[in-house]
Structures are given as structure tokens and as C-alpha cells.
C-alpha positions as a LaTeX table, in Angstrom:
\begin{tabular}{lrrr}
\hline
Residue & $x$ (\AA) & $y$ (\AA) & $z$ (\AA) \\
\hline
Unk1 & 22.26 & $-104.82$ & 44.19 \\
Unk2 & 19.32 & $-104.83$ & 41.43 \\
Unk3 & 19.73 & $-102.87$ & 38.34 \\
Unk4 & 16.49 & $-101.50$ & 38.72 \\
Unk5 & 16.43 & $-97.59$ & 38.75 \\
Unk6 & 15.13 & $-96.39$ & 41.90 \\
Unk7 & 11.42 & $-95.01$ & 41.70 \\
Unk8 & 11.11 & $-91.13$ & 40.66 \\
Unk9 & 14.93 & $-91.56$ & 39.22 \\
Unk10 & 15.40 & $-90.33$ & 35.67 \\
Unk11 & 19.13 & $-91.50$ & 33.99 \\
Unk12 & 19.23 & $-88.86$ & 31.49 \\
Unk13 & 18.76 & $-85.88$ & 33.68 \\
Unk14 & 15.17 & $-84.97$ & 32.96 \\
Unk15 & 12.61 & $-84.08$ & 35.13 \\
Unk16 & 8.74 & $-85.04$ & 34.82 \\
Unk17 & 6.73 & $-82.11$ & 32.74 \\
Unk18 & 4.58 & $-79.97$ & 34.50 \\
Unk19 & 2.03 & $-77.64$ & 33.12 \\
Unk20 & 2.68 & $-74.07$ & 34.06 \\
Unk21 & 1.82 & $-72.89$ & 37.36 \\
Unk22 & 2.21 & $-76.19$ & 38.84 \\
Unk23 & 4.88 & $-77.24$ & 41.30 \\
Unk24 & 6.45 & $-80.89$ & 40.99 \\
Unk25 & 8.98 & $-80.19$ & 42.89 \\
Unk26 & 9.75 & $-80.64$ & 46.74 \\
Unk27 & 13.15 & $-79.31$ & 46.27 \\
Unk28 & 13.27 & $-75.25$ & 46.99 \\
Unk29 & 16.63 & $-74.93$ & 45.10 \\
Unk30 & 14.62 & $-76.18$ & 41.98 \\
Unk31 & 11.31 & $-74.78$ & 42.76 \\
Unk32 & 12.85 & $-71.35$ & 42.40 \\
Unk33 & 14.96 & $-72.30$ & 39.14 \\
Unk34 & 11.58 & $-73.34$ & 37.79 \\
Unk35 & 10.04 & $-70.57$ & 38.67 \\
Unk36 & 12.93 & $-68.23$ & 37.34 \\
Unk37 & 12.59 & $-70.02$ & 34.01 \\
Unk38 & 8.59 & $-70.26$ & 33.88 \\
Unk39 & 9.08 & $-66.02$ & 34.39 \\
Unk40 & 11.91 & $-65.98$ & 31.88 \\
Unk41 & 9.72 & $-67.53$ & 29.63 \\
Unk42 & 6.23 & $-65.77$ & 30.07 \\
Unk43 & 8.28 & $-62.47$ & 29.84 \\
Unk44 & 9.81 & $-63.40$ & 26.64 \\
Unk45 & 7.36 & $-63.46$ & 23.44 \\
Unk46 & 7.79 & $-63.43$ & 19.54 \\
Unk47 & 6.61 & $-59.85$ & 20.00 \\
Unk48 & 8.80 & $-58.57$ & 22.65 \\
Unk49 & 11.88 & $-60.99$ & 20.43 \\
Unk50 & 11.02 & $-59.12$ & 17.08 \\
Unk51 & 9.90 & $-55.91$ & 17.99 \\
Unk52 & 11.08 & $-53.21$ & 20.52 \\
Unk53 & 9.05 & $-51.86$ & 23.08 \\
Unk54 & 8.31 & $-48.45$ & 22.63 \\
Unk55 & 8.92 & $-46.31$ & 25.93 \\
Unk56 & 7.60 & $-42.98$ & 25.42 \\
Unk57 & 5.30 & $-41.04$ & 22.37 \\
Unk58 & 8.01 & $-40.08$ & 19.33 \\
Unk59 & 8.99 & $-36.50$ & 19.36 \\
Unk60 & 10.17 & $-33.87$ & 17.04 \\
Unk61 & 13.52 & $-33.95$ & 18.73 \\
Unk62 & 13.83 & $-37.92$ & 17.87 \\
Unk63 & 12.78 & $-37.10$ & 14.42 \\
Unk64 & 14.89 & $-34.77$ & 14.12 \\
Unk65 & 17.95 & $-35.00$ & 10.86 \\
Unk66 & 21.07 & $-36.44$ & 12.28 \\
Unk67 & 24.31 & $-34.95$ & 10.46 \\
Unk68 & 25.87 & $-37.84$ & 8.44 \\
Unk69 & 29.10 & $-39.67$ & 10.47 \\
Unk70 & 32.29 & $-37.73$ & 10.05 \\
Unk71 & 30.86 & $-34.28$ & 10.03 \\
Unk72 & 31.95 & $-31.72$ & 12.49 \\
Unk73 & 29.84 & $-29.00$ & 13.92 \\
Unk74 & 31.48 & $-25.88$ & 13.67 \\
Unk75 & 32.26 & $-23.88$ & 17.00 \\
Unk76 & 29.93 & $-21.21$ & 18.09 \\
Unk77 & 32.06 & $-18.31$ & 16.76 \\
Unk78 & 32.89 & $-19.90$ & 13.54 \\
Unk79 & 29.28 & $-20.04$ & 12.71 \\
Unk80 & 28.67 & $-17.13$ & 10.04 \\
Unk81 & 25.68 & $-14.82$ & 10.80 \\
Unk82 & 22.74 & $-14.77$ & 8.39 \\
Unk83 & 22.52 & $-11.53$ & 7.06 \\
Unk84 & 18.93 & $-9.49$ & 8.06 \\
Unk85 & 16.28 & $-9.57$ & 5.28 \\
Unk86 & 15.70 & $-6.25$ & 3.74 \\
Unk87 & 13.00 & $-4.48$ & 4.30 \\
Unk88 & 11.60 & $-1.29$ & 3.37 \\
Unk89 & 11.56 & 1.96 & 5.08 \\
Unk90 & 8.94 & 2.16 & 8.13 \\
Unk91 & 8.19 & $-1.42$ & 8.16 \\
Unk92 & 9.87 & $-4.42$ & 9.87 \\
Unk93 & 10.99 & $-7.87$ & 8.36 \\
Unk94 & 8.74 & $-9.94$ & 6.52 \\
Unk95 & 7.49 & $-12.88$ & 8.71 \\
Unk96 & 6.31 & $-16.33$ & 7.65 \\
Unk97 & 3.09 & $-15.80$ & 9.82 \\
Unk98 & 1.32 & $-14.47$ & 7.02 \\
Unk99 & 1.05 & $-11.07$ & 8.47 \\
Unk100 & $-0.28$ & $-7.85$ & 6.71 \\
Unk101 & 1.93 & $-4.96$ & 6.58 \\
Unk102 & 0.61 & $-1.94$ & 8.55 \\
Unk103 & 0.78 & 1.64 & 6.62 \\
Unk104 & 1.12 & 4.18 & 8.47 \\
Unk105 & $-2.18$ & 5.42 & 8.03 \\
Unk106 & $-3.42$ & 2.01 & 9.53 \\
Unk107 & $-1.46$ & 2.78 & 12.30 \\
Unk108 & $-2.34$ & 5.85 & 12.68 \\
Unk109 & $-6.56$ & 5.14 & 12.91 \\
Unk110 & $-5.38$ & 2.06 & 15.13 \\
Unk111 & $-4.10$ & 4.85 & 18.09 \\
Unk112 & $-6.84$ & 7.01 & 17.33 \\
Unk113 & $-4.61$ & 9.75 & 15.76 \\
Unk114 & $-5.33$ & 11.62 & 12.41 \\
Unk115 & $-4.28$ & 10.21 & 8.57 \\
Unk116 & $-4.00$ & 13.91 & 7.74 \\
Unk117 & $-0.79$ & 15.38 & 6.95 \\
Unk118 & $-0.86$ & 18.88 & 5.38 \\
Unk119 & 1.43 & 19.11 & 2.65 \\
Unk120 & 3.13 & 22.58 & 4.48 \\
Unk121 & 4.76 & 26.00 & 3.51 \\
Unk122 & 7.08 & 24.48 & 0.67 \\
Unk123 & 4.47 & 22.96 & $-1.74$ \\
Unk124 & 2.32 & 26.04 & $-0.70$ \\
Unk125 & 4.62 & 28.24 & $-2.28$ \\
Unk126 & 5.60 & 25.92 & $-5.72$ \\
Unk127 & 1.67 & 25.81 & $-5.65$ \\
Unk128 & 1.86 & 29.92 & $-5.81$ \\
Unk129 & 4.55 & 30.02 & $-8.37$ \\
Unk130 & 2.96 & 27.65 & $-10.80$ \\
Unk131 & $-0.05$ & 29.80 & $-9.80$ \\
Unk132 & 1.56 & 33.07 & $-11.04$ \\
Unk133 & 2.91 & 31.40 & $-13.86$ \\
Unk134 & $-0.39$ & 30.61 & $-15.13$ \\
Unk135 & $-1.48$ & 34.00 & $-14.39$ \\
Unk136 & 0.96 & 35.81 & $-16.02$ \\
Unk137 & 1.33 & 33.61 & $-19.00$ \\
Unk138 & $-2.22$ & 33.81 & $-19.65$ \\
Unk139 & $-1.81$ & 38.14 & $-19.65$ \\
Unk140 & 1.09 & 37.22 & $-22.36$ \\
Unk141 & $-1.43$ & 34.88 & $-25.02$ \\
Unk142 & $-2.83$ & 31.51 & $-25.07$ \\
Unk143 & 0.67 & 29.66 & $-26.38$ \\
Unk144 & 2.33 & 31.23 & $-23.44$ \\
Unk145 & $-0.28$ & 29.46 & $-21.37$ \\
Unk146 & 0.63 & 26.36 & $-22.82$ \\
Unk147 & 3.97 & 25.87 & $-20.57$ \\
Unk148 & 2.99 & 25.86 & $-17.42$ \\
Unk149 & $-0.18$ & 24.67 & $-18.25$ \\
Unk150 & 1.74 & 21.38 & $-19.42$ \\
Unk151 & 3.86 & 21.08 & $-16.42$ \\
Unk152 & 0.72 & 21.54 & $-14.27$ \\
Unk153 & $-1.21$ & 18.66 & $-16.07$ \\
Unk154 & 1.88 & 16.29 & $-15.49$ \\
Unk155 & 2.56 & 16.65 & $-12.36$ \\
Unk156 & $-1.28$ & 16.22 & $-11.56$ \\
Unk157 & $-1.42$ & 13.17 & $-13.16$ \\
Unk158 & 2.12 & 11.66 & $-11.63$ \\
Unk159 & 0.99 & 13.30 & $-7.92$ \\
Unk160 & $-2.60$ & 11.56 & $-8.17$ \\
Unk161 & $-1.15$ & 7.89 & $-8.84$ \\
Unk162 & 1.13 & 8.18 & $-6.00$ \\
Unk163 & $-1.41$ & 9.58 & $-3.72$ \\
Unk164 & $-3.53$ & 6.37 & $-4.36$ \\
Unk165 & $-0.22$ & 4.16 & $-3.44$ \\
Unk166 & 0.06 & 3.18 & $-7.42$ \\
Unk167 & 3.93 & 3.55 & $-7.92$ \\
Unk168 & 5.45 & 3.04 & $-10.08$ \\
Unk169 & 2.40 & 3.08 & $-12.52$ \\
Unk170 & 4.27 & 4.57 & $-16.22$ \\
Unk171 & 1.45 & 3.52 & $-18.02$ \\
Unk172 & $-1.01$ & 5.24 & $-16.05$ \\
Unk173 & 0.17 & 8.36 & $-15.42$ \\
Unk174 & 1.41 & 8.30 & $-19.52$ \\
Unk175 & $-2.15$ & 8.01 & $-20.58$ \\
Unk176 & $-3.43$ & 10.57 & $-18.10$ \\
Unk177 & $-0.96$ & 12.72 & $-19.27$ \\
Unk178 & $-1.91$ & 11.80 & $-23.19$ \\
Unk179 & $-5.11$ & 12.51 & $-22.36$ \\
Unk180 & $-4.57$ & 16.10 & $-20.97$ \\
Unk181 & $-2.08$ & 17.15 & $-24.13$ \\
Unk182 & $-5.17$ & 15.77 & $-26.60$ \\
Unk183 & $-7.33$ & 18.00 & $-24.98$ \\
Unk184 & $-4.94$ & 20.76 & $-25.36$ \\
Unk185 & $-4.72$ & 20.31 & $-28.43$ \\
Unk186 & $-8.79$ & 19.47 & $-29.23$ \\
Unk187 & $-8.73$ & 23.31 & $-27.64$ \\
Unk188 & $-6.64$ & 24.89 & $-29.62$ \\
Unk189 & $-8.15$ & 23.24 & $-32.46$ \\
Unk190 & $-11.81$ & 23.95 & $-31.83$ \\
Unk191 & $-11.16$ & 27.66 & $-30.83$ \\
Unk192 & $-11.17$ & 26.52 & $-26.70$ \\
Unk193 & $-14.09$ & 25.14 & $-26.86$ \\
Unk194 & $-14.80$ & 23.07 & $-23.84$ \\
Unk195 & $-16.88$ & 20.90 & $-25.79$ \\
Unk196 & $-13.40$ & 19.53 & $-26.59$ \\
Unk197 & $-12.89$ & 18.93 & $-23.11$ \\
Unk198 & $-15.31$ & 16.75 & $-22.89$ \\
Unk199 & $-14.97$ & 14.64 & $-25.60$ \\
Unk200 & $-11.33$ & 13.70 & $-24.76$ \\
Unk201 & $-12.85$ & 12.83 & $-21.58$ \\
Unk202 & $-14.95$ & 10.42 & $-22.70$ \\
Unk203 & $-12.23$ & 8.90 & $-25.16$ \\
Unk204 & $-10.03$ & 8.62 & $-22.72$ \\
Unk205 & $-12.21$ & 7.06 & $-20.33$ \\
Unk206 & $-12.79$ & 3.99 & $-22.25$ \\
Unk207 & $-9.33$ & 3.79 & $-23.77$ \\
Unk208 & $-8.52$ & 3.17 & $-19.94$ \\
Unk209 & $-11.22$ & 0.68 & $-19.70$ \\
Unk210 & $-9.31$ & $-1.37$ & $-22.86$ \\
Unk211 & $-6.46$ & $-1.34$ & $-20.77$ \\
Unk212 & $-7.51$ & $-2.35$ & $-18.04$ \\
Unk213 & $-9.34$ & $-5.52$ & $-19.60$ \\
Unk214 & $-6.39$ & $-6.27$ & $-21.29$ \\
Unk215 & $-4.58$ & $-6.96$ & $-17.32$ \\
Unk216 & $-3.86$ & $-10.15$ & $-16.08$ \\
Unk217 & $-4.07$ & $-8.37$ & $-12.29$ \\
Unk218 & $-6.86$ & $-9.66$ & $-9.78$ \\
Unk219 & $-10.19$ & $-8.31$ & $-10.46$ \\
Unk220 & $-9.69$ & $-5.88$ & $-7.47$ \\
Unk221 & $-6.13$ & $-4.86$ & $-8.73$ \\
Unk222 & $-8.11$ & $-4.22$ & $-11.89$ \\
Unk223 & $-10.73$ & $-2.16$ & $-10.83$ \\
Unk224 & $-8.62$ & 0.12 & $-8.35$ \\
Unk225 & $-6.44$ & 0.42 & $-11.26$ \\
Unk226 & $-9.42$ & 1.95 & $-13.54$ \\
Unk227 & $-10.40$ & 4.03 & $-10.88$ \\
Unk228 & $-6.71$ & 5.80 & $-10.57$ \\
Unk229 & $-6.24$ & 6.25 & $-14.10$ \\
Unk230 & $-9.56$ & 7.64 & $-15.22$ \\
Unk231 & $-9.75$ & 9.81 & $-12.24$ \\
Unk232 & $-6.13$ & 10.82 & $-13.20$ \\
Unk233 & $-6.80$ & 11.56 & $-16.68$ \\
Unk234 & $-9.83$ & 13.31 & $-15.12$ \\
Unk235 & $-8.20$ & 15.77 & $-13.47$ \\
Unk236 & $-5.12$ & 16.28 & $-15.87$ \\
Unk237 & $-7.91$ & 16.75 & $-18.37$ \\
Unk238 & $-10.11$ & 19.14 & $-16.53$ \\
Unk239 & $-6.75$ & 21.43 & $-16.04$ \\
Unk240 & $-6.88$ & 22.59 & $-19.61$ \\
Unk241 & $-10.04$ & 24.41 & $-18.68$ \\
Unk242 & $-7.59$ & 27.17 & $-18.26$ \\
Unk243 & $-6.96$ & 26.86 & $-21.42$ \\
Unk244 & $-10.64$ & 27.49 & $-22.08$ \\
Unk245 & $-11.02$ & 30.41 & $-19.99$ \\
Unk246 & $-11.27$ & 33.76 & $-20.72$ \\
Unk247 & $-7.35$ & 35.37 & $-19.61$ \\
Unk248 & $-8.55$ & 37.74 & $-17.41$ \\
Unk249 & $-10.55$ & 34.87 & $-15.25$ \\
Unk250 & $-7.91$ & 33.31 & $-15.50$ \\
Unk251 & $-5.47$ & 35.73 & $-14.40$ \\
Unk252 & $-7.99$ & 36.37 & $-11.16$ \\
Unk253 & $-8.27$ & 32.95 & $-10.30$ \\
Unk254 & $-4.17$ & 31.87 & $-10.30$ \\
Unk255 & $-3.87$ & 34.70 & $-8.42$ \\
Unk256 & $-6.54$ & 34.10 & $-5.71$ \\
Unk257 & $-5.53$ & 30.37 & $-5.58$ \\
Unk258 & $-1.56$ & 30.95 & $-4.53$ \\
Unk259 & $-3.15$ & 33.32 & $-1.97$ \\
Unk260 & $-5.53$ & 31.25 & $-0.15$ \\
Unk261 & $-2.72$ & 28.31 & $-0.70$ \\
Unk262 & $-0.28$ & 30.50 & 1.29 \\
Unk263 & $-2.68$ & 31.39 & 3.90 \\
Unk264 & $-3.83$ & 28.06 & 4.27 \\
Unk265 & $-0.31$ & 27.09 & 5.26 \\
Unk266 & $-0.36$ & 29.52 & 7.81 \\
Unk267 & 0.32 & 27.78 & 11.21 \\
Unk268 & $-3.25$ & 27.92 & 12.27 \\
Unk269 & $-6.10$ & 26.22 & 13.45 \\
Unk270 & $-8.10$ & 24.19 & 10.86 \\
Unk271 & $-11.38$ & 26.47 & 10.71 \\
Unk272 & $-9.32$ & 29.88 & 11.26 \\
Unk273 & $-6.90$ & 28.91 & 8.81 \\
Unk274 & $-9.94$ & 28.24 & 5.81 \\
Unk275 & $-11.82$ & 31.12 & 7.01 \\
Unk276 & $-8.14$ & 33.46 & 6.77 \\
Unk277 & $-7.88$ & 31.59 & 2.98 \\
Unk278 & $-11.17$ & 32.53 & 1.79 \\
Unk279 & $-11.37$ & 35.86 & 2.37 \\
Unk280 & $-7.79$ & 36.34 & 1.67 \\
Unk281 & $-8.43$ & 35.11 & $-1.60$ \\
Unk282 & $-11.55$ & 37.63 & $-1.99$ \\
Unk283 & $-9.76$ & 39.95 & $-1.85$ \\
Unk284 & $-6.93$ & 38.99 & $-3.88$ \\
Unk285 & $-9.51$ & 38.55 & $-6.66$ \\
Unk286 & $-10.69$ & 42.22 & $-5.97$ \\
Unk287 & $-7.08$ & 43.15 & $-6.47$ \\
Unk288 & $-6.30$ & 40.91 & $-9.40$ \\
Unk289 & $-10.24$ & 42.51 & $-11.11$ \\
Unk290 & $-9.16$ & 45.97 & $-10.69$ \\
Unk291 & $-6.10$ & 45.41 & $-12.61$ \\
Unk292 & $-8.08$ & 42.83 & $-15.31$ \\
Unk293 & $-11.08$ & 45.05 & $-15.90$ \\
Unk294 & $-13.25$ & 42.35 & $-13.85$ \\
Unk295 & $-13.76$ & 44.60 & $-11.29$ \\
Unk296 & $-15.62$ & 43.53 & $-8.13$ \\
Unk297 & $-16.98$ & 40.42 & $-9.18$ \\
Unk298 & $-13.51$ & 39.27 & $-8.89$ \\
Unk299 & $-14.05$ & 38.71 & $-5.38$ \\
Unk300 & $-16.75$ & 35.99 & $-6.34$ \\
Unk301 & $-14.75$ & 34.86 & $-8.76$ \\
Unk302 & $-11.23$ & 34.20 & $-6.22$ \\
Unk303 & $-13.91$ & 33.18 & $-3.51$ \\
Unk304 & $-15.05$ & 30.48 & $-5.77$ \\
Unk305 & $-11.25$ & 29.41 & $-7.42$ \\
Unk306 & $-10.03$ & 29.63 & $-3.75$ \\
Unk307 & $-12.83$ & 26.90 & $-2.01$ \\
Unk308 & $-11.97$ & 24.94 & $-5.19$ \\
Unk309 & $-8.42$ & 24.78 & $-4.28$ \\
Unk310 & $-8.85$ & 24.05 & $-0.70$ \\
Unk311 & $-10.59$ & 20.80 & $-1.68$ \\
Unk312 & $-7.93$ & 19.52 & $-3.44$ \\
Unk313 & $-5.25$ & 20.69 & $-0.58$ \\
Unk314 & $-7.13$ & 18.76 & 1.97 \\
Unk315 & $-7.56$ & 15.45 & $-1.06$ \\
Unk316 & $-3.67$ & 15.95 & $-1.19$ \\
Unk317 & $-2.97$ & 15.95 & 2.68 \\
Unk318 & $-5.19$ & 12.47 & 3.31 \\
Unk319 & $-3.77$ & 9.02 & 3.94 \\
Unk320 & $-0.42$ & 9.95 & 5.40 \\
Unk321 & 1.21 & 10.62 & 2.11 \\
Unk322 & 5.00 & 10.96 & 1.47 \\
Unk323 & 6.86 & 13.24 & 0.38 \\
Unk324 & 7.30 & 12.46 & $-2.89$ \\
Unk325 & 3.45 & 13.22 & $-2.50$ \\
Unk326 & 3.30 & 16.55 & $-0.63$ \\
Unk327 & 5.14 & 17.82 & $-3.57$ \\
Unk328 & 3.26 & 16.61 & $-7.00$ \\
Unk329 & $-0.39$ & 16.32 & $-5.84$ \\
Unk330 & 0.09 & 18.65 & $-2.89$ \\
Unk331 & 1.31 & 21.52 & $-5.37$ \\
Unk332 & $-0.88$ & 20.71 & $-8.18$ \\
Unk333 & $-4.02$ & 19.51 & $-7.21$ \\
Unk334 & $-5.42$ & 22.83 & $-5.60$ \\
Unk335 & $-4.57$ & 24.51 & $-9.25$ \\
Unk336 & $-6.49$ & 21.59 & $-10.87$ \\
Unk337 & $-9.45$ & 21.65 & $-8.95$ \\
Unk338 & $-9.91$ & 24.98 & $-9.21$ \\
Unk339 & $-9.69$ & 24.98 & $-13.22$ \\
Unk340 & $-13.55$ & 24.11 & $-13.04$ \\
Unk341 & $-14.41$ & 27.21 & $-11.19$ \\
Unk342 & $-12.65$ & 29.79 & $-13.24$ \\
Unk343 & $-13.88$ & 28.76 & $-16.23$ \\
Unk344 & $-17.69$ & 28.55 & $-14.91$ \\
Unk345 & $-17.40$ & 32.00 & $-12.64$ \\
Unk346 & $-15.15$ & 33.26 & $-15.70$ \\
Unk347 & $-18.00$ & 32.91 & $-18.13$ \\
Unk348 & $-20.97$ & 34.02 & $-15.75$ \\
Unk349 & $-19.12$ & 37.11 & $-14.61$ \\
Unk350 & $-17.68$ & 38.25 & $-17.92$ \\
\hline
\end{tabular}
């Protein structure tokens, strides 16, 4: 037997190399190991080795924070219940949408109804006792006038901030009410000369411009701000033309004003219930002249006080305004607006 190794034998187990794709082999049992391992192989790459395939797009739920190893999740009933935000009265929680809060008067234009709200019977008749007041008081002397003359500039000042959705605003409504007692007291100084009336104006109309450059608000914030307290001070100002006034115009026109305010309050419609004010307030100042000495110009005189008054009634029943409202500017800004008036007629008809 020769030693020789038969042809196509290999002693150490190895097969001839083939380049991929090729078949050396006549043997099917090794054919399809070959071709197991040439798959195996072609399947397998440094990339597929070192990194793993990714299946599907990341999502928020895979990102999402894992609790660390060894905590417990606490049953559904042991979980406490956040507490509800606060919010305030006639508006729902804050959101994180960045939505504006609707007022009520938003609200209101958005459903087509209307942002007035007329202040009622109540106010109407503080607005005819302080009315009185000043009528009476005025009969007594001018220091007697003083008192509710006060009260009404205060509450005119406090009742037009809130109207304008300033509150709290203590510096504000302090210098409009600073501004109305120095005019009071330019009056009584100057003999009620309403020359003093205007000057305190204008003082007080640039003191409130110092102020307000002195803020650290927005530039809007700023300017609405000017706007509320000069045309506070304006008003609590122009209230001490009472003060001014001769006492019997006076007299007629506190009269006439609590009793167009009361008839105004009357549940009526809008144009019957002005109409019903005005000449209610005629001839209350017809009433209030005979007993003055005015006579019949008093009529003129409470016609005049009366349409005043109305204006501010209706400025005090815009925009939905609260309560808090309906009784500071609702009482006092028909009285205020009509100061104007009395002293004008008062003078002209004397």
C-alpha cells in the first residue's frame, strides 16, 4: 500500500478555499453547511457586532424617567390628591396655555349682551342722602358744608379707581383725595374763589405726572395709571365747586340731583326713565327756588344739575362693575358731575 495520500485528500481536516458564492463541493451535506456559514457570516458585521439595530423611531414613552430600583409605586388610593389651584371669583384655574382671562364685560360683548349694569335703588338713595346733606349743610354755613363735602370727594376719588379696575391703588386715590382737601382749603382761603380750583388742578396734575415717571410699571401700566389718577383728582377736585357756589344754588341743585337719581332708578325703560328724571328734577328745582328765593329759574338750574348727574350715573353703570363699585362711584359720581353745573347756572341765574 503506498503512503501517498490519495488525490483531493487533506490529513488535517481542511478543505480547499473557495471565494464566496462559489461551490467546491459535490457533497449536499456540506454544500448546505457552507452555505449556512457563508449566510452566518454575511449577516454578521462589525456594525451589526458593536451596535444594535434600531427597530422603530424613539418615543416619548421610551424616554420617559424610570423610578430608580427598589422604589414602590404607591396603590391607586394611597396616592394623595393635589389640591385645586385657587382662583378668583368668576374665573376658572389658571392654565399653562398662556390664556387671557375673560372679564365679564369681555364676555358679555362676546354674546352680544350689554356691559351696562345700573348701579340700582340702594346707591340711588345714599346718592339722595349725601345729596340732602349737601343741601342742608350748605342752608347751615360754608364749614357745615365742609363734612359731607369731604366724604363726597373721597369716595369719588376711591369709586373712580375701582371703576377703572385699579385696586388696590392707595397712592392714587391718596393724592386725588390730597388734591380735593387743597382745593378746599385754596377756597376757603381765597374767599371761594374758583380760581383756586383751578390752580390745584393744575398742581396736581403734574405732581401725578412726577409720580408716574418715577414707576418702574410698563409704559402702558404707566400711562393708564396717569390717566386714573389725574382724572380722579379731577373729579374729587371739581366737587369743591360746591364749595364755590352760592348756598342757595347749591341747595337747588342737591336737591334736584337726589330727585332725578331716584327717578332714574325707577324700574323703567331707558328713554322714559331720563325723560321721568329730568323733569322730575325741574320741578324739584322749582320747589327747592321757591323756598331759596331763586324762584323759577330753579327749574333751569335742577334741569341743568340733574343732566349733569345722569352722565355720571350712566359713567358709573359701564363695564360691568362690582359692587364695591355700584356703591362709591355709583353714589358719588352723579353729585360730582353735577358740581360744574351748579356753580355755572348758580352764578348766571343769581
Amino acid at each position: 500500500m503506498s503512503n501517498q495520500p490519495h488525490e483531493g485528500y487533506d490529513p488535517y481536516g481542511q478543505q480547499p478555499q473557495a471565494w464566496p458564492g462559489q461551490q467546491p463541493y459535490d457533497d449536499p451535506y456540506a454544500a448546505q453547511q457552507y452555505t449556512q456559514n457563508t449566510q452566518q457570516w454575511q449577516g454578521q458585521t462589525w456594525e451589526t457586532q458593536t451596535h444594535q439595530p434600531v427597530s422603530a423611531p424613539v418615543t416619548a414613552a421610551d424616554t420617559a424617567y424610570l423610578p430608580p430600583q427598589g422604589y414602590v409605586a404607591p396603590a391607586p388610593d394611597e396616592v394623595p390628591e393635589a389640591p385645586a389651584p385657587a382662583s378668583d371669583a368668576g374665573y376658572g384655574p389658571a392654565t399653562v396655555g398662556g390664556n387671557t382671562r375673560v372679564t365679564d364685560a369681555q364676555r358679555a360683548r362676546a354674546e352680544g349682551r350689554s356691559p351696562v349694569i345700573e348701579p340700582g335703588m340702594q346707591p340711588a338713595a345714599l346718592t339722595a342722602l349725601l345729596g340732602l346733606l349737601l343741601a342742608g349743610a350748605a342752608a347751615v354755613g360754608t364749614y357745615a358744608l365742609l363734612v359731607p363735602l369731604v366724604a363726597l370727594q373721597a369716595v369719588t376719588a376711591a369709586g373712580w379707581f375701582r371703576l377703572n379696575g385699579m385696586w388696590p391703588a392707595r397712592q392714587g386715590i391718596a393724592l386725588g383725595f390730597a388734591g380735593a382737601l387743597a382745593a378746599d382749603a385754596a377756597l376757603l382761603v381765597s374767599d371761594r374763589s374758583p380760581s383756586a380750583i383751578l390752580g390745584t388742578l393744575g398742581v396736581w396734575v403734574l405732581l401725578s405726572l412726577v409720580l408716574q415717571l418715577r414707576s418702574h410699571a410698563d409704559p402702558d401700566e404707566r400711562m393708564y395709571g396717569l390717566m386714573a389718577t389725574v382724572a380722579a383728582a379731577a373729579l374729587a377736585i371739581v366737587a369743591g365747586g360746591y364749595l364755590a357756589a352760592d348756598a342757595d344754588a347749591v341747595t337747588v341743585g342737591a336737591i334736584a340731583v337726589a330727585v332725578a337719581v331716584l327717578a332714574r332708578a325707577l324700574p323703567l325703560p331707558t328713554p322714559a326713565s331720563v325723560v321721568v328724571a329730568l323733569l322730575a328734577a325741574a320741578g324739584a328745582g322749582v320747589a327747592a327756588g321757591a323756598m331759596t328765593g331763586l324762584g323759577t329759574p330753579g327749574a333751569l338750574l335742577g334741569a341743568g344739575a340733574a343732566a349733569c348727574a345722569l352722565i355720571g350715573h350712566r359713567v358709573a353703570s359701564y363695564d360691568y362693575p362690582s359692587r364695591f363699585v355700584h356703591f362709591t362711584a355709583g353714589v358719588a359720581l352723579p353729585l360730582s358731575a353735577a358740581a360744574p353745573a351748579v356753580y355755572v347756572l348758580g352764578r348766571a341765574l343769581a
